[in-house]
C-alpha positions as CSV (number, residue, x, y, z in Angstrom):
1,X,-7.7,9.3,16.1
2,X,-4.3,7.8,15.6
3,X,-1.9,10.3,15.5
4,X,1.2,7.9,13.6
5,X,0.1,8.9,10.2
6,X,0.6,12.3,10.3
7,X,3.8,11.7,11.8
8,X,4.9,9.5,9.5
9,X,3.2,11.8,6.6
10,X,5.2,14.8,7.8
11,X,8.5,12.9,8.4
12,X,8.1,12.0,4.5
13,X,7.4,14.9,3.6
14,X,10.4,16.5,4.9
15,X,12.4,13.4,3.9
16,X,11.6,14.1,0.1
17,X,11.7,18.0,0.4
18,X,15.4,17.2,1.6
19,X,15.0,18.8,4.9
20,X,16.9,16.2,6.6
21,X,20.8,15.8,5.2
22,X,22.1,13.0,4.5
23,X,24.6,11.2,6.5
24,X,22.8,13.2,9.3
25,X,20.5,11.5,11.8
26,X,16.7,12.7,12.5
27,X,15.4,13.9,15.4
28,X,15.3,11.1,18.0
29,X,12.4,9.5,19.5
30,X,11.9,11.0,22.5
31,X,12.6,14.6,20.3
32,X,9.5,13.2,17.7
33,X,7.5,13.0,20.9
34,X,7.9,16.0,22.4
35,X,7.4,18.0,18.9
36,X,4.2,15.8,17.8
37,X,2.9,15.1,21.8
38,X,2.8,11.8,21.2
39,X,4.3,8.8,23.0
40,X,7.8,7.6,22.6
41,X,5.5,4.2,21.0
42,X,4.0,6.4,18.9
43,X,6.3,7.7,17.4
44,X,8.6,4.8,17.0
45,X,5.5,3.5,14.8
46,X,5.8,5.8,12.6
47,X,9.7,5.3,12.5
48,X,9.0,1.7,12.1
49,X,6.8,2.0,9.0
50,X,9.4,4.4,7.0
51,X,11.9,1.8,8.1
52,X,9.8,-0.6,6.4
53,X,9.1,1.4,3.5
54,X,13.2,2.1,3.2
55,X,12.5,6.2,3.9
56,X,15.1,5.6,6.3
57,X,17.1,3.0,8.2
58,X,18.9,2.7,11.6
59,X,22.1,2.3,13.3
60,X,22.4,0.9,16.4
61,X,23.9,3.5,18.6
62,X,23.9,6.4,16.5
63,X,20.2,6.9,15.8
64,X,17.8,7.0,12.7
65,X,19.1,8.4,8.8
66,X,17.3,9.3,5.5
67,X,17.9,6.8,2.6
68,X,18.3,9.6,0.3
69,X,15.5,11.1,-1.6
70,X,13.0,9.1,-3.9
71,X,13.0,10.6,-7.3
72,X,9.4,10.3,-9.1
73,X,8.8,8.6,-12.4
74,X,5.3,8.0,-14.3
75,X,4.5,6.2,-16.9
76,X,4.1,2.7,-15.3
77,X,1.6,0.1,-15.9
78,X,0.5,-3.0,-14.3
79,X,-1.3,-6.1,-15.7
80,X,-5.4,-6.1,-14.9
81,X,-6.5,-8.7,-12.5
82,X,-8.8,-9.9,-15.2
83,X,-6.1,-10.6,-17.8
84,X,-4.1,-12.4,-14.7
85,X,-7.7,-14.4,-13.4
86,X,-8.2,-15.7,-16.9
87,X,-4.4,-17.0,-17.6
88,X,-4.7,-20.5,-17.2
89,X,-1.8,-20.7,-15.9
90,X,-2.2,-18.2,-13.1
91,X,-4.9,-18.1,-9.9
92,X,-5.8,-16.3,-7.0
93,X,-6.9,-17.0,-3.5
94,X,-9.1,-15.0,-1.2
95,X,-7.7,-14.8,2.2
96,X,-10.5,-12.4,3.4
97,X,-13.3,-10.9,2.0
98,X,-15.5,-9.1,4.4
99,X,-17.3,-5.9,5.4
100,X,-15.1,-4.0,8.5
101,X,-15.0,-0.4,9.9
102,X,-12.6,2.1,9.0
103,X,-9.8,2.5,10.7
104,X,-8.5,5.9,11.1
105,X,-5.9,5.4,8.8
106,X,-8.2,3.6,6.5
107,X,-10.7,6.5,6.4
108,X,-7.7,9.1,5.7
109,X,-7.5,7.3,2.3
110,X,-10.6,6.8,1.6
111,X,-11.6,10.1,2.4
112,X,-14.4,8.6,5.2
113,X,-15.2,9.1,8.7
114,X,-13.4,6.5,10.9
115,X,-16.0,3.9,11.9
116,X,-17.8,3.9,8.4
117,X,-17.9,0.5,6.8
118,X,-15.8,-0.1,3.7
119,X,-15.2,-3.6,2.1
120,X,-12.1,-5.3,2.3
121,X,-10.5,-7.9,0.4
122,X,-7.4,-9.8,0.9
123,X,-5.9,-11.9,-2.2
124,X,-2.8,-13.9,-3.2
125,X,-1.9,-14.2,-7.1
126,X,-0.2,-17.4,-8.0
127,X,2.1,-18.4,-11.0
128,X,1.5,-22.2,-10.8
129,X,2.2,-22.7,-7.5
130,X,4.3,-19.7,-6.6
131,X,2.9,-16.9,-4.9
132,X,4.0,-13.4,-6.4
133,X,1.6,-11.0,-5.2
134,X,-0.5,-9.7,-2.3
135,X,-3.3,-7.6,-2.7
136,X,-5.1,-5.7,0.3
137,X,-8.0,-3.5,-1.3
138,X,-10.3,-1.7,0.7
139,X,-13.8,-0.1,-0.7
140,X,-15.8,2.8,0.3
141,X,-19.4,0.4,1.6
142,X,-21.5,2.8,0.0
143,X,-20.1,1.8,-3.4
144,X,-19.9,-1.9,-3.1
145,X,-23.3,-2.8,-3.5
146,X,-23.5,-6.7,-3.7
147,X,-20.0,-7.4,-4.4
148,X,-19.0,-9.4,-1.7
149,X,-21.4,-12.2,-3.3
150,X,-19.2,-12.3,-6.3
151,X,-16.4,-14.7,-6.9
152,X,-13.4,-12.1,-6.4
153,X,-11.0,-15.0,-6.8
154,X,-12.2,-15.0,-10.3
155,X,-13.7,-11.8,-11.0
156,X,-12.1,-8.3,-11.2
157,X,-13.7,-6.0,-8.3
158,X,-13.5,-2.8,-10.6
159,X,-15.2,-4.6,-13.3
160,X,-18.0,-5.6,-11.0
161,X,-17.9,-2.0,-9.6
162,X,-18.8,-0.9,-13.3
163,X,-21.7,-3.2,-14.0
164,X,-23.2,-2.0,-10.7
165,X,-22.7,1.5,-12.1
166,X,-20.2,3.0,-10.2
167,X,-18.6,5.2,-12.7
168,X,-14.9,4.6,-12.0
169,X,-13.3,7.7,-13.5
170,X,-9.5,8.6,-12.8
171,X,-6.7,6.2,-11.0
172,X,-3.4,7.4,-8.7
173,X,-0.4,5.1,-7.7
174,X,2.8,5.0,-6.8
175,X,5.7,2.5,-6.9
176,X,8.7,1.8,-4.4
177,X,11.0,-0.6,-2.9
178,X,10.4,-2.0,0.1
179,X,11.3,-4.8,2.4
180,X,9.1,-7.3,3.3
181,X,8.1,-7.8,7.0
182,X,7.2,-11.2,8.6
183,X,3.6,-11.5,7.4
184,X,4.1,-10.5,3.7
185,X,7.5,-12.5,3.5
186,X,5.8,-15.4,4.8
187,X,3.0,-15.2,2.3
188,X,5.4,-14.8,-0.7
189,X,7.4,-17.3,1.0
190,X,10.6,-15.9,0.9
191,X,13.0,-14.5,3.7
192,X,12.3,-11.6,5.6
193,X,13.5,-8.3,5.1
194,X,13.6,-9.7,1.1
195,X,13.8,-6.6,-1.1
196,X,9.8,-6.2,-3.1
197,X,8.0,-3.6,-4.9
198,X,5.3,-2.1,-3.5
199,X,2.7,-0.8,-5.7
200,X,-0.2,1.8,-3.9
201,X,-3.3,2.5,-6.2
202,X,-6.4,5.0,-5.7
203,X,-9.3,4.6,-7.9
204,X,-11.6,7.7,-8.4
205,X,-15.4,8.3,-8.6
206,X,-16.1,11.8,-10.0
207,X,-14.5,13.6,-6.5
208,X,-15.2,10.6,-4.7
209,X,-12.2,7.8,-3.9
210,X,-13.4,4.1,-4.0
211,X,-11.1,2.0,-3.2
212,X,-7.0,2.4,-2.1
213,X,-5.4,-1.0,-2.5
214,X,-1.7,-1.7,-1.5
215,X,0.3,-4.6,-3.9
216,X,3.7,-6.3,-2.6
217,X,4.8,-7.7,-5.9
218,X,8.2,-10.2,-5.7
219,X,11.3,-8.1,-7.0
220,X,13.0,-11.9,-8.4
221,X,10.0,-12.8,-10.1
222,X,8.0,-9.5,-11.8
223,X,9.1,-6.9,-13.9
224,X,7.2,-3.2,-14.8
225,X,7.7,-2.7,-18.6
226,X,5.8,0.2,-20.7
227,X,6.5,2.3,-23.7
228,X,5.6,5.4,-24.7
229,X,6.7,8.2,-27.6
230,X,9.8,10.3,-26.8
């Protein structure tokens, strides 16, 4: 099994418990690998992805520094992909729709052995003919049934989920800022390293997760809005 992710997980971790100051570098690659006994690739991956997530960022010369901590807000909502498939003036593409096997990062969310199959799906949302956001969902097989026979570019997945009778009970996400790397940028078409939201959503059966999707929504083009009693 990969052993990034629980590198990166702990580095987070400690990141947000403040255990690294400020203005204060982390512990260097080849220090990661030694603690972890990992590779220096290894753990540069996991550097990499907090990088990317803007946990932390680098200076050339003096090593790798926390961001600052994330402070955590609820009370968030985003628009259901069937209110956005039936705007008229709004579409989707599918870019991939197929049945894979976990990967072991993949069944760490999904709570899964690594080599189980799960469904994934891989969608752009248009506003006319500008792409705003990518979607890349991935299903626990078991729970899928026929869905991959369904027009996904039309039709929402957890609705289909639902008439299948997967009871779809309780949903987690997150929100944060992020800059995009070369493959999202170029879908979104916009430069890379451009400044997006990225929105991470897990959807519950009873105990059971079903799917964990990941959104990179365009900063200059969406906006989250919600209210709620004081």
């Amino acid at each position: 099994m990969a052993k990034y992710p629980l590198i990166k997980t702990t580095l987070k971790d400690r990141l947000l418990g403040g255990d690294y100051s400020e203005g204060l570098p982390l512990p260097s690659e080849p220090q990661l690998a030694r603690e972890f006994e990992v590779s220096r690739m290894t753990a540069r991956r996991a550097i990499d992805e907090l990088e990317r997530e803007g946990y932390v960022y680098r200076v050339q010369g003096a090593g790798t520094f926390p961001t600052g901590k994330r402070f955590r807000q609820g009370m968030f909502r985003v628009r259901p992909f069937k209110e956005w498939a039936r705007d008229p003036e709004q579409r989707n593409t599918i870019l991939q729709s197929m049945e894979l096997r976990a990967t072991p990062e993949i069944a760490t969310v999904l709570q899964v052995s690594a080599g189980d199959p799960v469904i994934f799906v891989h969608r752009l949302r248009f506003a006319g003919e500008e792409p705003l956001v990518i979607e890349k969902r991935y299903i626990d097989a078991r729970l899928a049934g026929d869905l991959l026979s369904h027009n996904l570019a039309a039709e929402s997945i957890h609705e289909v989920m639902v008439t299948m009778g997967v009871a779809l009970t309780r949903v987690e996400q997150s929100l944060e800022a992020v800059n995009l790397r070369q493959e999202e940028s170029d879908l979104l078409r916009v430069p890379l390293g451009t400044a997006a939201f990225l929105l991470r959503r897990t959807t519950y059966s009873g105990t059971r997760r079903a799917s964990y999707v990941n959104y990179w929504v365009r900063g200059d083009r969406y906006a989250f809005q919600d209210s709620f009693e004081p």
